[in-house]
C-alpha positions in Angstrom: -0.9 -18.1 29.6 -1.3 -15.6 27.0 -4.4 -15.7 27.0 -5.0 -15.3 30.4 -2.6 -12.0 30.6 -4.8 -10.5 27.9 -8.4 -11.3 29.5 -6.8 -9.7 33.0 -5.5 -6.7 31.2 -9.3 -6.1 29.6 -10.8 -6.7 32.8 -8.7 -4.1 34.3 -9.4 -1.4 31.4 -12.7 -2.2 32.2 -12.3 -1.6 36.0 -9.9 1.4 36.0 -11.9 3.4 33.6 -15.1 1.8 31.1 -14.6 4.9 28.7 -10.4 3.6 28.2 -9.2 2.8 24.7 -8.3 -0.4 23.8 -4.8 -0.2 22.7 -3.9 1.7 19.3 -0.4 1.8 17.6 1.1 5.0 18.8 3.4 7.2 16.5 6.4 5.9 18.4 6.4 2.8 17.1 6.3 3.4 13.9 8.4 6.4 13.7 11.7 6.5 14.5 11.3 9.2 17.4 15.2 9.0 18.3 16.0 10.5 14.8 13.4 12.7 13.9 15.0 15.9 14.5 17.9 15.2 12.4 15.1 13.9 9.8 13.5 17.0 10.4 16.6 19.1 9.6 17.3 17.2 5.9 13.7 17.4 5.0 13.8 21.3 5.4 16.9 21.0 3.0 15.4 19.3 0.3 12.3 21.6 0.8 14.5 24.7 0.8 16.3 23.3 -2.5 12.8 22.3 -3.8 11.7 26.4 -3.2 15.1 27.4 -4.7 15.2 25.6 -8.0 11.2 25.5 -8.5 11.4 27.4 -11.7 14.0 25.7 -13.1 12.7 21.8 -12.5 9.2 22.2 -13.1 9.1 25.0 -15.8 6.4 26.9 -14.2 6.6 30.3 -12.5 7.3 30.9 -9.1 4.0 32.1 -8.0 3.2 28.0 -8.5 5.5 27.4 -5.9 4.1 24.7 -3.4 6.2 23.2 -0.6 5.6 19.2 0.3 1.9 18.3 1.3 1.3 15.7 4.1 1.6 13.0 1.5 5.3 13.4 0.6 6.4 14.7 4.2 5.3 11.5 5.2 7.2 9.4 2.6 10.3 11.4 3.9 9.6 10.8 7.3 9.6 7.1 7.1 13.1 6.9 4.6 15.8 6.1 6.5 17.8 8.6 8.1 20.9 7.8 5.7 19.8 7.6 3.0 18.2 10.9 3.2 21.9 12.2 4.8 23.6 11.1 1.7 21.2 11.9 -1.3 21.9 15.7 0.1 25.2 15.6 -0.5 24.2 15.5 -4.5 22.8 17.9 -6.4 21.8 15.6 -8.9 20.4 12.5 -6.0 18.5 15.4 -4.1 16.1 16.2 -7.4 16.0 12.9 -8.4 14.2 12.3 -4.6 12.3 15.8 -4.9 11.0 14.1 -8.2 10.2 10.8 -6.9 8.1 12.3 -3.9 6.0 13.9 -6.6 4.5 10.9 -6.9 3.2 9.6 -3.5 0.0 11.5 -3.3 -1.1 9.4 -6.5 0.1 6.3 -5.1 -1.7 7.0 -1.7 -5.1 8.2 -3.6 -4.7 4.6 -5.9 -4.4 2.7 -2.1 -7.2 4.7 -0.6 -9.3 3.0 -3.5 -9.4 -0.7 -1.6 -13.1 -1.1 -0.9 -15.8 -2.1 -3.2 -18.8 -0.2 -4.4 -21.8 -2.0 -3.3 -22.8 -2.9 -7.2 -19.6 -4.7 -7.1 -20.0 -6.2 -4.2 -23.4 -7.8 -4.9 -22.4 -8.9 -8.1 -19.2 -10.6 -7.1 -21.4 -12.5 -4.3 -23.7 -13.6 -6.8 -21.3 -14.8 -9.3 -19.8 -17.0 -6.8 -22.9 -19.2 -6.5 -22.2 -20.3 -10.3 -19.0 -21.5 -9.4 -17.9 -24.9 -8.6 -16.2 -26.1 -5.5 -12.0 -26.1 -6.0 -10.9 -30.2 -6.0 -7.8 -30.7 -4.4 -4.6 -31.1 -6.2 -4.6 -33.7 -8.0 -7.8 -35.4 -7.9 -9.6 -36.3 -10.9 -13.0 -35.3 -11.7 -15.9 -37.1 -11.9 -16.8 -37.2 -15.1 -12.8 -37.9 -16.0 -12.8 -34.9 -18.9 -10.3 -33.0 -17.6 -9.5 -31.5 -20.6 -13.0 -29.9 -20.8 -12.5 -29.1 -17.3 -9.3 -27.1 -17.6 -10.7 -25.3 -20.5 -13.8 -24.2 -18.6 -11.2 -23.4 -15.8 -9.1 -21.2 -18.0 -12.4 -19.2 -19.2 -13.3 -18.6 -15.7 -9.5 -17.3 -14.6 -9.7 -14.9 -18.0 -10.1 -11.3 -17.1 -13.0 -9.3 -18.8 -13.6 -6.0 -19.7 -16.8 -4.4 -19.2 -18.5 -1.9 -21.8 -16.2 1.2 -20.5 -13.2 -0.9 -20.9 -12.7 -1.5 -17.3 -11.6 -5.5 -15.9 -14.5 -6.9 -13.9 -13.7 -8.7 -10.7 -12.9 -12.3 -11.8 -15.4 -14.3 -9.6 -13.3 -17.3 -10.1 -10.3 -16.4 -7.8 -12.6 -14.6 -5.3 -14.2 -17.4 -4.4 -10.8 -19.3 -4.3 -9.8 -17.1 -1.7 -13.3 -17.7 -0.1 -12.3 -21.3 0.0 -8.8 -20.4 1.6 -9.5 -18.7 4.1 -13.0 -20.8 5.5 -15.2 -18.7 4.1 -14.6 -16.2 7.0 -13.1 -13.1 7.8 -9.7 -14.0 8.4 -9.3 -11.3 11.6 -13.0 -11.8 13.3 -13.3 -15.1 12.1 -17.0 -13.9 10.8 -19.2 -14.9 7.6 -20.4 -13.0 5.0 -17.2 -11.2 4.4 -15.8 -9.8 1.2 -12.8 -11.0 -0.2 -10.7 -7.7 -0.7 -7.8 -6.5 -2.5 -3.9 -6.4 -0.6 -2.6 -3.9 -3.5 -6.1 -2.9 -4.9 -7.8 -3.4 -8.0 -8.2 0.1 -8.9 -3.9 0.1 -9.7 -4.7 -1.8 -12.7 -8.2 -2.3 -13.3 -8.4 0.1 -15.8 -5.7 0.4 -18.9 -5.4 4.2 -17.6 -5.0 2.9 -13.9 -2.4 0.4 -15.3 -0.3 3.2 -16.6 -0.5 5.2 -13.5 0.6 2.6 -11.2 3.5 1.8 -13.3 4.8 4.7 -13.0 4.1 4.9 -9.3 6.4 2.2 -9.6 8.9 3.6 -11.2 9.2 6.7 -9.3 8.7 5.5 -5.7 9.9 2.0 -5.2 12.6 2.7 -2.7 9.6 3.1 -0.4 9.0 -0.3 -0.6 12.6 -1.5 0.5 13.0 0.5 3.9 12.6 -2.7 6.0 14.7 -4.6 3.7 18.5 -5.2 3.9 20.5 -3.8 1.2 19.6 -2.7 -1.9 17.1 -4.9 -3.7 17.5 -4.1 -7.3 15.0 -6.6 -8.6 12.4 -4.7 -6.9 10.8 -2.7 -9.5 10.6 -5.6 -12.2 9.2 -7.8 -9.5 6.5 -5.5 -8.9 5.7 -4.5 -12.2 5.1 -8.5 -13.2 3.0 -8.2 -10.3 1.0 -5.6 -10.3 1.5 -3.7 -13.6 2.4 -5.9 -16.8 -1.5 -6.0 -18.0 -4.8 -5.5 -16.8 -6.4 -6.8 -13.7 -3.5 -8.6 -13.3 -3.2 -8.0 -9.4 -7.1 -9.5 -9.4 -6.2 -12.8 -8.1 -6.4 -14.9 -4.9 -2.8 -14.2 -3.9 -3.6 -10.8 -3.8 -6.8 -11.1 -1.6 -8.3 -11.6 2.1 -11.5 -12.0 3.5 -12.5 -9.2 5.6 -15.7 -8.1 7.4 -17.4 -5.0 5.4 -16.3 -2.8 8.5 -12.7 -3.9 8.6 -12.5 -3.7 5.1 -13.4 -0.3 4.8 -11.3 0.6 7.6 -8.3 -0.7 5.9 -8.7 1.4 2.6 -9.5 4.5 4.7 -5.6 4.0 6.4 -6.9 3.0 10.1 -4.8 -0.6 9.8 -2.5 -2.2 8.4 -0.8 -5.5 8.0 2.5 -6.7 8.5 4.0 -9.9 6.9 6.5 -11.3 9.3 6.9 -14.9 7.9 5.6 -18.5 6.8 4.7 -21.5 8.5 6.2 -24.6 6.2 7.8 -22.4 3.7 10.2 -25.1 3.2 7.8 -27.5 1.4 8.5 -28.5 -1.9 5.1 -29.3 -3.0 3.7 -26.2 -5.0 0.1 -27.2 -4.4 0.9 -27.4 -0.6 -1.0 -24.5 1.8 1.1 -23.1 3.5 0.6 -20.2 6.2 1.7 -16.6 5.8 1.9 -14.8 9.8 0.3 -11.7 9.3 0.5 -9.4 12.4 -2.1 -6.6 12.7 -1.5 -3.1 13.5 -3.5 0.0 14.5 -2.1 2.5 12.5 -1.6 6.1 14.0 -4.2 8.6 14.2 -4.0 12.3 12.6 -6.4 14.4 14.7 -9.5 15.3 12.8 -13.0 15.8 12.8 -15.3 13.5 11.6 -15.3 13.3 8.0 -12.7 15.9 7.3 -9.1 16.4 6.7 -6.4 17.0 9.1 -5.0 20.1 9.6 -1.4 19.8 7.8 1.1 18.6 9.4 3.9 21.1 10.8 7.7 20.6 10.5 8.6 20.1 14.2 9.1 17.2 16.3 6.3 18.4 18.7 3.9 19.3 15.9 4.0 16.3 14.7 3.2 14.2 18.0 0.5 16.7 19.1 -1.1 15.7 15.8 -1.6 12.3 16.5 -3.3 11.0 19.7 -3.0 8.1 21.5 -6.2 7.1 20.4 -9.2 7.1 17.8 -12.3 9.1 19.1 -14.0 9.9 22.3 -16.1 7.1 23.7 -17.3 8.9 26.9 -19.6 11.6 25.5 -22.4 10.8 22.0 -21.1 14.2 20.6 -17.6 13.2 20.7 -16.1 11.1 17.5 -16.9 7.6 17.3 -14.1 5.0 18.4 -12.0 2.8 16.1 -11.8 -0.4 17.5 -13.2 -3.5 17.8 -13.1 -6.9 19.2 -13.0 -10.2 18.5 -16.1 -12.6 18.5 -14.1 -15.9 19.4 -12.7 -14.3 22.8 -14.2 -11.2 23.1 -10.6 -9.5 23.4 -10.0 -6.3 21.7 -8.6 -6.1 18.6 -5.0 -5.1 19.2 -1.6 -3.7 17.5 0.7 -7.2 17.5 -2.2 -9.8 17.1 -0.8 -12.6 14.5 -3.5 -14.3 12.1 -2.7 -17.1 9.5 -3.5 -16.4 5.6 -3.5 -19.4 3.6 -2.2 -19.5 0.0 -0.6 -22.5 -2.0 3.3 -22.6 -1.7 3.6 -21.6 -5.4 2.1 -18.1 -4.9 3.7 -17.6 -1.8 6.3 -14.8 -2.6 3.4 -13.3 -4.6 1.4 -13.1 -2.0 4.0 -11.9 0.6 5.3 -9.1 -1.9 1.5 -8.0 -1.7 1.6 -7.1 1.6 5.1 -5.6 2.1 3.6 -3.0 -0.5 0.4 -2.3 1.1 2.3 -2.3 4.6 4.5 0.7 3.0 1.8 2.5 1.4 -0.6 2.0 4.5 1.8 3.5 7.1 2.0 6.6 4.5 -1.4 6.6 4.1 -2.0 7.1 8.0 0.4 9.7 8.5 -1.1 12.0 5.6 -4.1 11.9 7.2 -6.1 8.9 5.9 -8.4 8.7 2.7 -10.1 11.9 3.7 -7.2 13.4 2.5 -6.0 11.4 -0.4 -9.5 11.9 -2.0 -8.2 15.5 -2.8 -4.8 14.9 -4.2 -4.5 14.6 -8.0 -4.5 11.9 -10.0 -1.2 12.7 -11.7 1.8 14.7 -10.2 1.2 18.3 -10.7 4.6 19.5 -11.6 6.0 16.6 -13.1 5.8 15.8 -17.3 3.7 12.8 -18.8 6.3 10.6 -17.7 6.7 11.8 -14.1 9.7 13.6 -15.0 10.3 17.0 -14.0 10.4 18.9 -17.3 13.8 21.0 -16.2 15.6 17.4 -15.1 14.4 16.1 -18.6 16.2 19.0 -20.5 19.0 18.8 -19.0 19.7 14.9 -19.3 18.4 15.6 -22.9 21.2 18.4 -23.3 23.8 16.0 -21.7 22.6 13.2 -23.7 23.4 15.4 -27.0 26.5 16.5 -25.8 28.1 13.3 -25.5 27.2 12.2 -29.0 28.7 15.7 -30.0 32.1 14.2 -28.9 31.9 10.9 -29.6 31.4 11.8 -33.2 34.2 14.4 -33.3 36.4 11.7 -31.8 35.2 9.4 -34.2 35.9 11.7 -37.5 39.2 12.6 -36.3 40.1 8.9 -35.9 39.0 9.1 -39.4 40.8 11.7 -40.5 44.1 10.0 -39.4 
């Protein structure tokens, strides 16, 4: 039945009007239209403190000044509305928040990072022909030396460095994703696709990257929780084990799909994203059982823009901020418009469309590994699209430029410092008078 609603509603698209867009996630539906005037109002708060105490947080002159870019006025715009209300009613909450928006355009520049050069990609393809085929669990092999076996195994799952000091792509859990997922692109259903990174490589690839995207961690986690009830406190260490504790650590094939070279591209440049929204059989017991993670797929909103470039910045209305994004991606009537985002799927010849579901398979015992994957790239993607995409991440810094070495602003630091000093003033007053009596 579904399937018949769908081919009627293409066939009508068709018949109405050839030059239509498929559908394409519209900014109502993943901003929370209802609110965003009262959003609005407390983001021009903590910009208005930001412009106030400037000097006296960074430790640079006011002729530095710069209000929020794209990147961290769309961070604020997807925090929930009461949290935002009650970190203004602190002093102390609403610099802690300026502080932790400092880093988002790093975060967003390390996401925009997800597809791989073509050197890369030709020498992960040809490692995986070296590679032998994954037995099921627990199946002996042939021979019956396991112990050689597992040895060999654990050589293959080892993560090198490369002359520069950069972690190679570990052929060895690529081609366990390959295996996975059919050896197909788990949206189009295609070959010859590349197994890509959820969170990507580039966050810890690199002992420098590592570093980084710890302390993207650090500062911006909360980001990660919005769609999460309560407070999650275990958050940040979960991550960091994750993602951050050593060196192309988040190379592996719970971290991975296979995606056509098109729609992987697509998804570092911010044009989709997927949402995890549950698991088929997530109940089993077995570890070494598949089970199914329901991915649905989302168009992500479009910031106006001509081809190649960056977005005007965004403005700090309600209407600015619609008539920035349009209800669809480029101008398929006319060869001098911009070409179209979308695409369809070989198997039906439906367009791909916001709300599909797809299956990712991944054995039971890296399931919340795998499902913690994607709740991070579906937060950093939804940012990504509202700042305008990876045309205008590429331009953002690679570290915070008011904040300290540790992402701290300086004038915060000092003043914890100062407090910090204080109290051990007292305590050791109290502690001689005691003393003295």
């Amino acid at each position: 039945m579904a399937g018949n609603e769908r081919a009627q509603r293409e066939l009508q698209r068709l018949l109405d009007n050839s030059d239509k867009m498929p559908e394409q996630q519209s900014a109502a539906e993943l901003l929370p239209l209802e609110e965003m005037e009262e959003r609005l109002q407390y983001i021009n708060m903590l910009e208005k403190h930001w412009h106030d105490n400037f000097a006296r947080l960074s430790q640079k002159p006011g002729e530095a000044y710069r209000g929020f870019n794209d990147a961290e006025l769309s961070a604020l715009l997807h925090m929930d509305t009461g949290y935002l209300r009650d970190t203004l009613m602190q002093c102390s909450r609403t610099e802690l928040l300026i502080q932790d928006i400092q880093g988002i355009p790093a975060a967003l520049k390390i996401f925009a990072t997800k597809a791989l050069s073509k050197a890369e990609a030709e020498a992960l393809q040809a490692g995986s022909e070296n590679i032998p085929p994954i037995r099921p669990p627990g199946v002996s092999s042939a021979s019956g030396d396991d112990d050689d076996e597992k040895e060999a195994t654990e050589k293959r799952r080892s993560t090198k460095l490369d002359s520069s000091g950069k972690a190679q792509r570990n052929n060895y859990y690529a081609e366990k994703r390959r295996h996975l997922d059919g050896h197909r692109c788990v949206l189009m259903g295609t070959r010859d696709a590349q197994v890509c990174h959820i969170v990507p490589f580039a966050a810890n690839a690199t002992e420098d990257g590592r570093i980084r995207w710890n302390k993207v961690i650090r500062a911006s986690i909360r980001l990660f929780l919005q769609e999460r009830p309560g407070v999650d406190f275990g958050a940040e260490a979960r991550i960091h084990s994750l993602f951050g504790f050593e060196q192309g650590v988040s190379d592996r094939h719970w971290n991975t799909i296979s995606l056509t070279p098109t729609m992987h591209d697509w998804w570092g440049r911010g044009y989709f994203g997927l949402k995890y929204i549950g698991t088929n059989d997530a109940n089993v017991q077995d570890p070494d059982a598949v089970v199914t993670l329901r991915i649905q797929f989302h168009w992500m909103p479009w910031r106006r823009r001509e081809l190649g470039q960056k977005p005007a910045p965004l403005g700090r209305t309600k209407e600015d901020i619609l008539a920035a994004i349009p209800t669809s991606c480029g101008k398929p009537s006319s060869w001098q418009g911009e070409p179209i985002v979308a695409m369809s799927r070989p198997e039906t010849g439906f367009s791909l469309e916001t709300g599909d579901v797809f299956g990712v398979h991944i054995p039971r015992r890296h399931m919340e590994k795998m499902v913690e994957a994607f709740r991070v790239q579906w937060a950093l993607v939804k940012l990504l699209a509202m700042a305008g995409g990876a045309e205008a991440a590429v331009d953002y810094p690679d570290d915070p430029e008011f904040l300290d070495e540790n992402w701290e602003f300086p004038g915060l630091k000092a003043w914890r410092l100062a407090c910090m000093a204080e109290w051990a003033a007292v305590e050791e007053e109290e502690r001689v008078e005691e003393g003295e009596e």
